[in-house]
N, C-alpha and C positions, 0 to 999 in steps of 0.2 A: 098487338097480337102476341101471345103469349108463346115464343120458342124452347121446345122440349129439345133436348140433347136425347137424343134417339139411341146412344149406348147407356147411360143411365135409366131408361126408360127399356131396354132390353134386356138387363140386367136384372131391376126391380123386377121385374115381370115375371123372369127364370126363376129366380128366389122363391117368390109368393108360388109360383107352379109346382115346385118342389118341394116347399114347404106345405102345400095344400095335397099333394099326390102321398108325400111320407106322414104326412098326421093322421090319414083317413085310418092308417093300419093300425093307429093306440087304440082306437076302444072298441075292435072287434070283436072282443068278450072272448077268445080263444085260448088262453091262459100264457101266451108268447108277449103279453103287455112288454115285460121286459126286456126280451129280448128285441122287439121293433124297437124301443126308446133307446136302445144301445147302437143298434143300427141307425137310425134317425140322428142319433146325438152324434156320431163318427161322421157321417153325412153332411151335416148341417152347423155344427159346432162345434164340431174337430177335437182337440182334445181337451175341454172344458169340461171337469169333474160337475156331474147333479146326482143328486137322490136318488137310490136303483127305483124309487116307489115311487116316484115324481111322474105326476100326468100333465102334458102338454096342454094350455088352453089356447089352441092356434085363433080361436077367431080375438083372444087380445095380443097377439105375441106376432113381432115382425124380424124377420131375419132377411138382410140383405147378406148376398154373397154367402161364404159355403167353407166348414172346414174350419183352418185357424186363423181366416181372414176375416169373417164375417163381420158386423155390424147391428144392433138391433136391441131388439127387447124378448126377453123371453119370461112367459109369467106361466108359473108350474102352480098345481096343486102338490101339496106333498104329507103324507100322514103322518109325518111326525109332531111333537111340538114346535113351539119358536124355538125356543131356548135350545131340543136336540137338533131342530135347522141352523140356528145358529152355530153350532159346536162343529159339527158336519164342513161346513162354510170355512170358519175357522182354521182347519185344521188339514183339509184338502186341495184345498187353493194354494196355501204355499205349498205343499208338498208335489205340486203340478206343475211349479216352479213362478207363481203369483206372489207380487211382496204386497204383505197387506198392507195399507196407507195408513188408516182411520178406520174404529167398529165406534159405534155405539151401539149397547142393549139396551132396550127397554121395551115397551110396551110396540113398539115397531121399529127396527132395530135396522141397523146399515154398514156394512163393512163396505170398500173404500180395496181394491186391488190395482195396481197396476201389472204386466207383462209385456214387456220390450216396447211396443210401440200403440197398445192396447189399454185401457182403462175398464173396468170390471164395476158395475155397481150395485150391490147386493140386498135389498129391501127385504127384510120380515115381518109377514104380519101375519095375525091369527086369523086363521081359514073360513071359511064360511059355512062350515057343518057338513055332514053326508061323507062325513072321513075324509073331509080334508081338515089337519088340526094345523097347518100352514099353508099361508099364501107365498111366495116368493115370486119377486117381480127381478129380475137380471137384466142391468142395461149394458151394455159392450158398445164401449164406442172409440174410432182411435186418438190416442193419448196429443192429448196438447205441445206443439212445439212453439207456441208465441209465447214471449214472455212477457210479462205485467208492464205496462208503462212504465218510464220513472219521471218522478217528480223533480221540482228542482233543490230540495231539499236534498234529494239523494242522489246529486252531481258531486 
């Protein structure tokens, strides 16, 4: 029989509630879009720089925990191109105080951040029409403290 850890399982729970309760407010067509997604993003993502034009696709996007502790996946539509998502990406991550690791551009493109004890992982790809001209997929998960085996070559 399969044992749930009951605060992990109250936690997920809180997360998905409040991230189901704060998404409903993005597409109520009121012209405050932006203003919810800035509340929502302070709420839920703390201080993680996105897209002011960035729409939330909650039923692919999972965030545990809240703030600048969080966990998760977050997948935006965003109007921009790849290439202006990438630059955006680029260029406000570090300045939010994110070291970039690794980017590659190209045709779907991936930047690579860390932040203190966080790992940042940045996907672009080209949108799937209806004004969205990028996809962006952001994985947040925290940073690896195990290191690499060693061999006995490298005794």
């Amino acid at each position: 029989m399969l044992k749930l850890n009951h605060r992990l399982l109250s936690t997920g729970l809180l997360a998905v509630s409040v991230l189901i309760t704060g998404c409903t407010t993005l597409g109520g067509g009121s012209g405050t879009e932006g203003e919810d997604l800035g509340r929502i993003q302070k709420q839920l993502v703390g201080d993680l720089p996105l897209p002011s034009d960035s729409r939330l696709l909650d039923d692919q996007s999972l965030i545990l925990g809240g703030g600048n502790s969080w966990a998760g996946r977050l997948v935006l539509s965003v109007s921009h191109s790849p290439s202006e998502t990438f630059s955006y990406f680029r260029e406000q991550y570090p300045a939010a105080g994110w070291t970039l690791v690794s980017s590659t551009k190209a045709k779907n493109s991936i930047l690579v951040f860390f932040k203190q004890d966080r790992t940042a992982t940045v996907e672009i790809a080209e949108g799937s029409g209806l004004g969205s001209k990028s996809s962006v997929t952001l994985t947040i998960a925290p940073r690896s403290t195990v290191s690499a085996p060693t061999t006995p070559a490298q005794k």
